[in-house]
C-alpha positions as a LaTeX table, in Angstrom:
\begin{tabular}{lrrr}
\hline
Residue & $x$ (\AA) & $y$ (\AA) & $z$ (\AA) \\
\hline
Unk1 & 75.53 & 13.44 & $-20.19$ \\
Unk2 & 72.10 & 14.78 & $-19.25$ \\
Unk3 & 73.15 & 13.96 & $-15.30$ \\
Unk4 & 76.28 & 16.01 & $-15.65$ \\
Unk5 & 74.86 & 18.57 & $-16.97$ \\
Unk6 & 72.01 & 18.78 & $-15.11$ \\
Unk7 & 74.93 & 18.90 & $-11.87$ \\
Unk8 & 76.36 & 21.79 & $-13.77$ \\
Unk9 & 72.84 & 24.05 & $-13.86$ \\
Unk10 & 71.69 & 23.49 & $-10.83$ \\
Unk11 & 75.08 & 24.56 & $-9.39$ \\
Unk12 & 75.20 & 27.94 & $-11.70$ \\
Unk13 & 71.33 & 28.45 & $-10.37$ \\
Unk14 & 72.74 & 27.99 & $-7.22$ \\
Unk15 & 75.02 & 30.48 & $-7.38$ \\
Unk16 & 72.64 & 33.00 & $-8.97$ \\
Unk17 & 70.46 & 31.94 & $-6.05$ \\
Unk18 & 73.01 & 33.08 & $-3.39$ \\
Unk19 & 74.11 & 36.15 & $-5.03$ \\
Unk20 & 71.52 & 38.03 & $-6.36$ \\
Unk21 & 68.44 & 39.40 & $-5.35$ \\
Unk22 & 65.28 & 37.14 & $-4.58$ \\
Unk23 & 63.34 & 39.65 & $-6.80$ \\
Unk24 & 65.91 & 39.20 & $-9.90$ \\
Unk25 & 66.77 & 35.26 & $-9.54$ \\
Unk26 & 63.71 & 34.12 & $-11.26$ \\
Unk27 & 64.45 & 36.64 & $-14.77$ \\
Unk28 & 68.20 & 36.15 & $-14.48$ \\
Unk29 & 68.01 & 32.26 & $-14.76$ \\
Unk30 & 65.09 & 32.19 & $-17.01$ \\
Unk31 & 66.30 & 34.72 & $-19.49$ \\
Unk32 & 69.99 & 33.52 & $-19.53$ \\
Unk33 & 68.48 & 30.38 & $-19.92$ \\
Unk34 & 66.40 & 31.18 & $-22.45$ \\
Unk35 & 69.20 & 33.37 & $-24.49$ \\
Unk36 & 71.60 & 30.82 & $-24.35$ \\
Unk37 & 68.97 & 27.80 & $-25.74$ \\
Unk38 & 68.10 & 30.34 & $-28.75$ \\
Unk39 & 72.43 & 30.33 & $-29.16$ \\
Unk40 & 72.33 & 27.07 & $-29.28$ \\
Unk41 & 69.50 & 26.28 & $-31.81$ \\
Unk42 & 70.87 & 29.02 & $-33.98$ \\
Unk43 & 74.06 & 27.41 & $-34.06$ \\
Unk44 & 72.35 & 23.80 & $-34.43$ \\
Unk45 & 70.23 & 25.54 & $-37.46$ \\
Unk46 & 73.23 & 27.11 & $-38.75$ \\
Unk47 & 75.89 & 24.06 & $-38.59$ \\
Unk48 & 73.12 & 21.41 & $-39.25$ \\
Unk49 & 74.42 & 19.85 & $-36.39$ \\
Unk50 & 71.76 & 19.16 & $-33.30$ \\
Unk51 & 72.34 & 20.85 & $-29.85$ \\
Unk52 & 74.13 & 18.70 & $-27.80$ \\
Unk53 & 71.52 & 17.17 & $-24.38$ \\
Unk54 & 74.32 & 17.90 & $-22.25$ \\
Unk55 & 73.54 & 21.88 & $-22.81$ \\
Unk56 & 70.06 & 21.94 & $-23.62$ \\
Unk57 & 67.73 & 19.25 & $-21.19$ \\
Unk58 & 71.11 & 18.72 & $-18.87$ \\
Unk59 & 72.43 & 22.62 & $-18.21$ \\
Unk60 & 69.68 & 24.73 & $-18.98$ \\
Unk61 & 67.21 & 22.62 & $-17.95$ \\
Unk62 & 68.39 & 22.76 & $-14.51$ \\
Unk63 & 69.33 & 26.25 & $-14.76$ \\
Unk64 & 65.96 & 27.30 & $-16.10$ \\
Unk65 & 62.89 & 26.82 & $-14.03$ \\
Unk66 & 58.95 & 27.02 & $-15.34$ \\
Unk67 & 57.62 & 25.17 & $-12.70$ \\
Unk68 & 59.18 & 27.85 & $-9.88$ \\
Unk69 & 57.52 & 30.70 & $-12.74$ \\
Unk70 & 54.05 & 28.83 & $-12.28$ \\
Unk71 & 54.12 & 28.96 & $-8.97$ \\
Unk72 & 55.43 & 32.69 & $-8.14$ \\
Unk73 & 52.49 & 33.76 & $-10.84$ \\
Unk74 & 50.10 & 31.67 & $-8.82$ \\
Unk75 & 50.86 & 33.02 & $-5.99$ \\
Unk76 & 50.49 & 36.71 & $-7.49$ \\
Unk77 & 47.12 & 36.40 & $-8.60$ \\
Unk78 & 46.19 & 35.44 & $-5.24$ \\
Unk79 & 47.61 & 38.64 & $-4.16$ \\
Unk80 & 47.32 & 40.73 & $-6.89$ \\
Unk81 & 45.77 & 39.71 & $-10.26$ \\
Unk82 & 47.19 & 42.54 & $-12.43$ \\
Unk83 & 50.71 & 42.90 & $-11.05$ \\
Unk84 & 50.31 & 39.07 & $-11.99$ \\
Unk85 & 49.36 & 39.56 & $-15.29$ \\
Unk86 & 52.11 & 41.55 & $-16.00$ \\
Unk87 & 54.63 & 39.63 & $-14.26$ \\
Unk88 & 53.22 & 36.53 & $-16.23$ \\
Unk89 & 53.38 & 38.43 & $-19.90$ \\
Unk90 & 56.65 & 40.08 & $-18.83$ \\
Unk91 & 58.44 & 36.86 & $-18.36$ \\
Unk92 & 56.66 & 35.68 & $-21.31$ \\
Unk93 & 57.78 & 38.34 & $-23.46$ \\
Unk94 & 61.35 & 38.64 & $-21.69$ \\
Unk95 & 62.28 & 35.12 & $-22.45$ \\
Unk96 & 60.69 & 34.94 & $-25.78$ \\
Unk97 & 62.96 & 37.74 & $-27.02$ \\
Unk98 & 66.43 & 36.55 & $-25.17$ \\
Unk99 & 65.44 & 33.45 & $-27.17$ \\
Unk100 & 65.08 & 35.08 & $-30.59$ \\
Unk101 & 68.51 & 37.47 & $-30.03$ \\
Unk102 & 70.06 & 34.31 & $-29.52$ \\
Unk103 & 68.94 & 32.41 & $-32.36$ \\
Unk104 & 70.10 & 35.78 & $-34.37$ \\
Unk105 & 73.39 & 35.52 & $-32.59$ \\
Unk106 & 74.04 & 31.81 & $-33.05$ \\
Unk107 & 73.39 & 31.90 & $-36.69$ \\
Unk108 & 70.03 & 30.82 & $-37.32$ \\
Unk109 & 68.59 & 33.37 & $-39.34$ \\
Unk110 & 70.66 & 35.26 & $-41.58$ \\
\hline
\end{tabular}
């Protein structure tokens, strides 16, 4: 299930890939990502059920990407150390709160 999903994200990053923005790619897939993983632990909190791996390590961990963040930060602070820093907290912060609206949205807290 994990390999099937993991097909499935790396095709939808794909596509965000090819039709978006090389600025934008990196906050679309992480905060989708992220938004849709808070869904799905609100609605795993919610049901009492647990998130299926299909979804969560196979689809969005495809889809999602830290290890591309890492490295576009990286390379920022060898450029610029403050747009860095707020590129790094942005994301931070960004992805953090897509998480939390979709843990609200899902169910998890009432």
């Amino acid at each position: 299930m994990v390999g099937i999903g993991g097909m499935i994200g790396t095709l939808l990053r794909y596509t965000i890939m090819v039709t978006t923005s090389d600025m934008l790619v990196l906050w679309l897939e992480n905060g989708i990502g992220s938004l849709v993983l808070g869904w799905l632990t609100g609605r795993a909190v919610a049901t009492g059920k647990t998130a299926s791996v299909l979804w969560t390590t196979g689809v969005l961990g495809s889809f999602t990407t830290f290890s591309t963040f890492s490295a576009e930060w990286f390379g920022l602070m060898q450029e610029n150390s403050i747009g860095a820093i707020f590129y790094g907290l942005g994301m931070t912060l960004i992805c953090f709160l897509a998480a939390a609206v979709g843990f609200k949205i899902g169910g998890g807290s009432k």
